[in-house]
C-alpha positions as CSV (number, residue, x, y, z in Angstrom):
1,X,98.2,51.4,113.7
2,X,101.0,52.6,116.3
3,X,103.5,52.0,113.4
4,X,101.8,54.2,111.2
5,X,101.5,56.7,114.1
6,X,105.1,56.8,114.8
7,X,106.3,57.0,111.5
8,X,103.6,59.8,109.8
9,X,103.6,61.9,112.7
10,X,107.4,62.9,112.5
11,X,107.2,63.5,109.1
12,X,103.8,65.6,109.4
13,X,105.6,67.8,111.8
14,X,108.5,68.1,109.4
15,X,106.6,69.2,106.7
16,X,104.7,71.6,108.9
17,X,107.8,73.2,110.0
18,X,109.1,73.6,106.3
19,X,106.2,75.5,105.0
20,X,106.1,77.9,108.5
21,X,109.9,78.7,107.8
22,X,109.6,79.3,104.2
23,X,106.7,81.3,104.8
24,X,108.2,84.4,107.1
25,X,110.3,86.6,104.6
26,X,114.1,87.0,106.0
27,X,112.8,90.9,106.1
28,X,110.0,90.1,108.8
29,X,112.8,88.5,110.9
30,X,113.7,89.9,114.5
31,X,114.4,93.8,114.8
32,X,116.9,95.2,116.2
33,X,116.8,97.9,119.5
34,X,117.6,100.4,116.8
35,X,115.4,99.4,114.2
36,X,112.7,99.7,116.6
37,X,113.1,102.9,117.1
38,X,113.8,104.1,113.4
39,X,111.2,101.7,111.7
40,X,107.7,103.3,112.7
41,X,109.1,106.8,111.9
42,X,110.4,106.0,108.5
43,X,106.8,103.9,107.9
44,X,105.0,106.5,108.8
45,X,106.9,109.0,106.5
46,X,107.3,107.2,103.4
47,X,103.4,106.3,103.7
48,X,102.4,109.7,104.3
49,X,101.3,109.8,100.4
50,X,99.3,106.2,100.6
51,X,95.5,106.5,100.3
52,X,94.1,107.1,104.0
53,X,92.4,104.0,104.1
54,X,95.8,102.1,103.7
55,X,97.6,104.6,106.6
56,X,95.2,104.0,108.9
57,X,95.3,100.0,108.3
58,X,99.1,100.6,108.7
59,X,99.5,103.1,111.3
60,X,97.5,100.1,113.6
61,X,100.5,98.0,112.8
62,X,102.8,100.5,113.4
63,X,101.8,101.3,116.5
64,X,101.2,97.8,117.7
65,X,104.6,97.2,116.4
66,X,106.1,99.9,118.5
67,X,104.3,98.3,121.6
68,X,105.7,94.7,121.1
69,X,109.1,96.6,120.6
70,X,108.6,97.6,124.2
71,X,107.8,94.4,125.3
72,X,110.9,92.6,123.9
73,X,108.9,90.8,120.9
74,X,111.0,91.6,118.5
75,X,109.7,88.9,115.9
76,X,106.0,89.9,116.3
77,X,107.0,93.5,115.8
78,X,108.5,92.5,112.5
79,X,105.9,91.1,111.3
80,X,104.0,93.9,112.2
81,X,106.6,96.3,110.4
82,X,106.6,94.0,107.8
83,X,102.9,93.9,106.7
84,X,102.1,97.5,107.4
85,X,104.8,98.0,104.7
86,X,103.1,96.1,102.2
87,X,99.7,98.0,103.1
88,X,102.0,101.3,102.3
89,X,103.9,99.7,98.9
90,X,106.6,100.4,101.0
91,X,109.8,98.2,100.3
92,X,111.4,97.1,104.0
93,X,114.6,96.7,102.3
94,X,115.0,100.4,100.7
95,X,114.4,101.6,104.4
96,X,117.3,103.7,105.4
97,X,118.9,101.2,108.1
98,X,119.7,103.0,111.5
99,X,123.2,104.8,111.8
100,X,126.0,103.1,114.3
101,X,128.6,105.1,115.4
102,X,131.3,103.8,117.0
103,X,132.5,105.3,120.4
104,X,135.9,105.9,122.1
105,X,137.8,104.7,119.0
């Protein structure tokens, strides 16, 4: 019994940790400081034609979004991000990324 044990548990785990990694999109991934604060605006714009029943739903996420942003969860918030632009039919990879300019150079 301890055999079995030692040897099914690793490999439940294993499996367990495939299907959790395969399941986060590379677009929910961690945000950036920037994309924190460019994100919710550009949601909220390019869903400001969805049905209202779909921006409300999203502007929840957004906003709760926005709050783990403060709070340095940067792969909860996009999550959030994430699923409040599938609500919208919003693609997270058309989203304008945020501009870097480059100082003292």
């Amino acid at each position: 019994m301890t055999v079995r044990l030692l040897i099914a548990v690793p490999f439940a785990i294993a499996a367990a940790a495939t299907f959790v990694g395969a399941a986060v999109p590379a677009y929910a991934a961690t945000v950036t400081p920037a994309q924190c604060a460019s994100l919710p605006g550009q949601l909220r714009a390019a869903g400001a034609t969805a049905p209202a029943a779909a921006q409300t739903r999203a502007a929840i996420l957004i906003t709760t979004g926005e709050h783990l942003c403060t709070d340095m969860a940067r792969d909860e918030a996009g999550r959030k991000f994430a699923a409040a632009a599938r609500i919208l039919g919003v693609d997270m990879a058309s989203l304008a990324p945020p501009t870097v300019t480059a100082s003292g150079q």
